[in-house]
N, C-alpha and C positions, 0 to 999 in steps of 0.2 A: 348473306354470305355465311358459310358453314367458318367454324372456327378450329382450327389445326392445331395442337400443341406436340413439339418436336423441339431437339438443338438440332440448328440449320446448316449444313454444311457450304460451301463454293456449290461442291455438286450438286444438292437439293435443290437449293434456288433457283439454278437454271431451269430444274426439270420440271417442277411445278405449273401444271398447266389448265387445272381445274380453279374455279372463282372462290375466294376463302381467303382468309387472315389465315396466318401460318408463324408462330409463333416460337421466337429463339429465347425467349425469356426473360423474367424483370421488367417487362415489360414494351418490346422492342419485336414488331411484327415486320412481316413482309406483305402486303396489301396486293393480289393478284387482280385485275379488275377482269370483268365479261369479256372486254376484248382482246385480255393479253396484255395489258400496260400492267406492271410492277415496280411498287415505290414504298419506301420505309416509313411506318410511324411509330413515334414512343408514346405509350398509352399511361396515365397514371391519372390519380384524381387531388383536384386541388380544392376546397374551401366545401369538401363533399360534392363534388363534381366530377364527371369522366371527362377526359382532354385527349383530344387526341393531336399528336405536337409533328406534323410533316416534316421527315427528314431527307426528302427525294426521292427523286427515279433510282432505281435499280441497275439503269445504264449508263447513271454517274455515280452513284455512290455506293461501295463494295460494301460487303456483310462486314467486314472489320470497321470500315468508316463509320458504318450505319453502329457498331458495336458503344465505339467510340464518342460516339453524336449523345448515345443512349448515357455513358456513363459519367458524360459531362451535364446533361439533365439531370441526371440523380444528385450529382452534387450538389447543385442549384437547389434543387428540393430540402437537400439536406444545410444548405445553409440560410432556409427560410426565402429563397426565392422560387420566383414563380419561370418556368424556363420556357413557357408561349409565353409569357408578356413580357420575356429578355427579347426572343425571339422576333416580334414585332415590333420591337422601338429597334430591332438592327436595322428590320428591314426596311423601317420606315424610313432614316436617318439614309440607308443609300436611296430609295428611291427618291429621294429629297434632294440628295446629290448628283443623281443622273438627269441627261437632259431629255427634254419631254421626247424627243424624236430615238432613242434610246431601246427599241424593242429586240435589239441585238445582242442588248448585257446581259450579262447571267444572274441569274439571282442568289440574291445572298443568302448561304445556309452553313453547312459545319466545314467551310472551307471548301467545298468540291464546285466546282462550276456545274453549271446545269444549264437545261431549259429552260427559256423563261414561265416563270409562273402564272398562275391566274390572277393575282395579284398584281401583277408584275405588269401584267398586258391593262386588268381593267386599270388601274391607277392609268397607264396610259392613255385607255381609252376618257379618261375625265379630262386630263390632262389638253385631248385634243377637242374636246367637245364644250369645257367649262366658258370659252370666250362667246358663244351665242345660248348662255345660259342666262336665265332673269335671275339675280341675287344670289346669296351666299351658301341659302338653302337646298339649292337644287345637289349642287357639287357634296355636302354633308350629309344631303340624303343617299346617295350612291356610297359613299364611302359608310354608313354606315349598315347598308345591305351586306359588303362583303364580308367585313367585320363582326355584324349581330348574326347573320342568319346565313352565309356562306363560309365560317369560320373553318369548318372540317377539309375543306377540300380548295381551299383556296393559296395552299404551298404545292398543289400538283401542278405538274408540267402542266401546259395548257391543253396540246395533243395528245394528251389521257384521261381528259374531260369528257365523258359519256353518259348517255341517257343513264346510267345509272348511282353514279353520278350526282348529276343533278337533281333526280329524285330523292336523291340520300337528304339534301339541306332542303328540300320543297316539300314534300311529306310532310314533316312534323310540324309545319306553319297550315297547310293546307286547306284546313277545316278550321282550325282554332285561329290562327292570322290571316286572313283572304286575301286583306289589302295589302299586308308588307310581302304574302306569298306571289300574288300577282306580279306586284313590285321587282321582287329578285326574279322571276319569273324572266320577264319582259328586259332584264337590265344584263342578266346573263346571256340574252339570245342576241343582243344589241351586242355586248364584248365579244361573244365566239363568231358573229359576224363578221365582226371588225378583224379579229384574227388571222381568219380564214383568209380577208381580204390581203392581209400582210402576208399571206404561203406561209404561218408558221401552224397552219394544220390543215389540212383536208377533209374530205369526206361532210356526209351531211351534218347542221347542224342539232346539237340534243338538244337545245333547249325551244327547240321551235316545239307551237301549241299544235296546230294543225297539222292533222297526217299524224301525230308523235303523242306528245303528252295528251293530248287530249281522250286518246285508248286508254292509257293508263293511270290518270289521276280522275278521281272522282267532278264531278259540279261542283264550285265552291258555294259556299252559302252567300245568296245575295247582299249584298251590304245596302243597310239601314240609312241611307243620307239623310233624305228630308230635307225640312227648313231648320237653318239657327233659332232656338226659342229668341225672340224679340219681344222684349219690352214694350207692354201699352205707352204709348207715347202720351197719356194725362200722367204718368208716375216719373216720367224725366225728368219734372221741375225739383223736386222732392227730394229724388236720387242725386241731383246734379250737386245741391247741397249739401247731400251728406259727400261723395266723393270730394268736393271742394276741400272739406275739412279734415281728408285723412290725408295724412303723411306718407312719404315715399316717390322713388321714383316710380312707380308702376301705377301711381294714382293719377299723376301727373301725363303720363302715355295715354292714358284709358282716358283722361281730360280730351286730350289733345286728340285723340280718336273721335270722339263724339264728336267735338265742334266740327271736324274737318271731314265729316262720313269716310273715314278711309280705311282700307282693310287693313288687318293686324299689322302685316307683315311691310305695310307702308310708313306703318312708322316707327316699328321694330327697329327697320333700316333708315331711317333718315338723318340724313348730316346736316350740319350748319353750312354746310355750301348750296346746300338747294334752297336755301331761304334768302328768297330776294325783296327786303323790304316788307311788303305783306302779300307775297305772293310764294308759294310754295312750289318749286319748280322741279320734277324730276325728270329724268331722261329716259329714251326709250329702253336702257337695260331693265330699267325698272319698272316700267309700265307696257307690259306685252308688246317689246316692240314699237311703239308709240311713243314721243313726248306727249305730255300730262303738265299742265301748271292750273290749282288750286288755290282761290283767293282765300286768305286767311282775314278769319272775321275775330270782331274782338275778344270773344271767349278765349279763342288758340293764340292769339297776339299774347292776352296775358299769359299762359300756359308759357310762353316761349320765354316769357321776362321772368318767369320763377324760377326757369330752369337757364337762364343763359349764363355763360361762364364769362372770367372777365375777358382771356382772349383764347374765343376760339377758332379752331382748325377746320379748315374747309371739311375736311374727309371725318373728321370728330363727330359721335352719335351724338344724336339730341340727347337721348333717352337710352343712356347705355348699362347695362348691369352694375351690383355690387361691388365688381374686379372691373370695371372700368368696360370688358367685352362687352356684347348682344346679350341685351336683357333675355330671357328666357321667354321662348314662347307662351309660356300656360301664366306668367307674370300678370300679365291683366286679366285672364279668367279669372286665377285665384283671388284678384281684390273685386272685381263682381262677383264671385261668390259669396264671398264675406258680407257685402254690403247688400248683394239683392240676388239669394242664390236661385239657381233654376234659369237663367240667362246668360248671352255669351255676347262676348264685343261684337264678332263680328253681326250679329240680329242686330243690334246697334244702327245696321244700313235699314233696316227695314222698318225700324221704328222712327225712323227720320222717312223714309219714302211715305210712310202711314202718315205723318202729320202733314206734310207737305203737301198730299192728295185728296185730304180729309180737312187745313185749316189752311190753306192758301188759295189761291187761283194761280199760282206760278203754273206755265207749260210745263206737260209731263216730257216734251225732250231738257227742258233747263236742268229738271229734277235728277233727270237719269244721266246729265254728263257731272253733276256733280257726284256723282256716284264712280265716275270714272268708266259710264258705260258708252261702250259704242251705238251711237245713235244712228238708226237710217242705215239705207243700204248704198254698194259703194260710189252708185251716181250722186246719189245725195249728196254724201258726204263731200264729194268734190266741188259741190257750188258750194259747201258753207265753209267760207275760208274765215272764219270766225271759230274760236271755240269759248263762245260766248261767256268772256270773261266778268262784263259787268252784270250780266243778267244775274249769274251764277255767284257772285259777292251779294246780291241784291238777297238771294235764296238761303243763302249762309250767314249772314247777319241778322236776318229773321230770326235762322233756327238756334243762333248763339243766344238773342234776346229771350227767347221761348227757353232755353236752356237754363237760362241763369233768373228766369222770373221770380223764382220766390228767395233770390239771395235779399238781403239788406239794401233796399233803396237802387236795386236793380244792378249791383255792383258784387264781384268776385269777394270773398272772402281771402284773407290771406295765405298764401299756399306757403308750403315748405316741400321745397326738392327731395329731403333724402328724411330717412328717421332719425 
């Protein structure tokens, strides 16, 4: 978009009808988009950063309002605040207070009612979508799409959302971020869906791939998956030892990981209500859909007695951060870094699959439900009305004793929960 410097009149405004920032001054533009939508932004830079701070449509908020929007930012600035991050605890604080079925309120800006926003609609779209979501992650990932990488254009009305638009916050991820570019990609096309479906816009969507972006945004570069680097499973006895004896709560997770083969984020999330005796029982929110119960072998029993509190609460994290919150994702990388870098917890599943197929005779289906994997196809599945609890204690007591082999007299060292 060409950029225009002018003071703006009532009359100018109106007549403006080429694509361009058209600028009244100090910082305070008028934003014409490709289609004809027109809405205010105050431009200025904070912490050596350009910001561009959404003050509305143009068909609620007059050049004086938009004046006035502009001259209460500057104060902000001038009294050492930051006026998007006043801006977003407003808006957060009403959408907090509106009810989820609420797509009719206007969004909060310098006083003027409006449209609702892109903000306004995706929070609602989570809002409707969060109850057949697996865990806490999925609703933080979305929220933090529109937040990190849809920040410029997510105070625009919704119905002035356009391919161009959306290219505006997808470009600059597109090559250098793949995966979070994909991400807001796929997560925008899902919200102006959802929009669309409420009549509060028309016309085709811009964020669809085929037919649309796909002309206009490059191939992204293929992303690298692979395998988790995994741990030879003769160096477990050795490592289990050293972890035994470092402190913290993240040493104690990554314990309780191993013995139990289970993925990060199973016991990131886990409570003192899902532990029934020595069986680890979670529910289908939290296992794709599926109830999951996992017998707990002596290695994780102790794990549980190092960390048990005197009385805890059902919904209470076993294994909860420093602030009492969800320990941090990268929490248990960074204490296998420390202690054995160049490997990740979750290889941790593989390097139990590797001993299990290479020093046991246990069945490869025993092996693979305690993996928490779906065994067999769905006839199968339907005659095994078992999910072979003892076999799978039988498997996990094994790999707790093989874990703990070179402790003292085949017995856990004494742990400490926290530093």
């Amino acid at each position: 978009m060409a950029l225009k410097v002018s003071k703006l009149t009532d009359r100018s405004v109106r007549g403006f009808k080429s694509e361009g920032y058209y600028s009244d001054g100090d910082g305070l533009y008028l934003v014409v988009a490709r289609t004809g939508g027109r809405s205010w932004i105050y431009r200025y830079r904070s912490g050596g950063a350009r910001r561009d701070m959404g003050l509305g449509s143009m068909l609620d908020v007059s050049l004086a309002d938009a004046r006035l929007a502009r001259d209460r930012a500057k104060q902000s600035i001038a009294a050492g605040r930051d006026p998007l991050a006043q801006q977003r605890r407003t808006d957060a604080l009403s959408l907090e207070a509106s009810p989820s079925t609420g797509m009719d309120r206007p969004a909060v800006r310098t006083g003027v009612a409006e449209r609702p926003t892109l903000l306004a609609c995706w929070t609602d779209y989570v809002k409707a979508q969060e109850g057949g979501w697996r865990g806490r992650k999925t609703k933080a990932g979305w929220m933090r799409s529109i937040e990190r990488h849809a920040a410029p254009i997510k105070h625009w009305p919704v119905d002035e959302i356009d391919v161009e638009a959306v290219l505006s916050v997808l470009t600059p991820l597109w090559l250098t971020k793949a995966e979070s570019a994909g991400k807001l990609r796929e997560r925008l096309e899902r919200v102006l869906d959802y929009v669309r479906v409420k009549k509060l816009r028309t016309g085709p969507n811009p964020a669809v791939w085929k037919g649309n972006l796909i002309h206009l945004l490059p191939p992204r570069p293929k992303l690298q998956r692979g395998h988790m680097p995994a741990m030879p499973y003769e160096q477990i006895p050795a490592f289990m030892k050293r972890l035994s004896a470092s402190q913290g709560m993240s040493a104690r997770a990554l314990e309780f990981t191993i013995f139990t083969v289970a993925r990060e984020t199973m016991t990131l999330e886990a409570v003192w209500g899902e532990i029934r005796a020595d069986v680890w029982a979670l529910d289908p929110s939290r296992m794709k859909e599926r109830a999951f119960r996992q017998p707990l072998s002596t290695g994780a029993l102790d794990v549980l007695k190092a960390v048990h509190p005197t009385h805890p609460r059902p919904n209470q994290l076993i294994f909860p951060g420093p602030k009492g919150g969800p320990m941090s994702n990268m929490a248990m990388d960074m204490m296998l870094r420390d202690l054995a870098p160049g490997f990740t917890p979750h290889g941790m599943r593989s390097t139990f699959r590797d001993w299990a197929g290479d020093e046991t005779d246990y069945a490869r289906e025993t092996i693979e439900e305690c993996l928490a994997h779906v065994v067999g196809d769905e006839t199968e599945r339907a005659y095994r009305r078992s999910d072979a609890l003892r076999k799978r204690r039988q498997v996990l007591e094994a790999w707790s004793d093989y874990c703990l082999s070179e402790m003292t007299a085949g017995v856990c060292l004494p742990r400490r929960a926290s530093a």
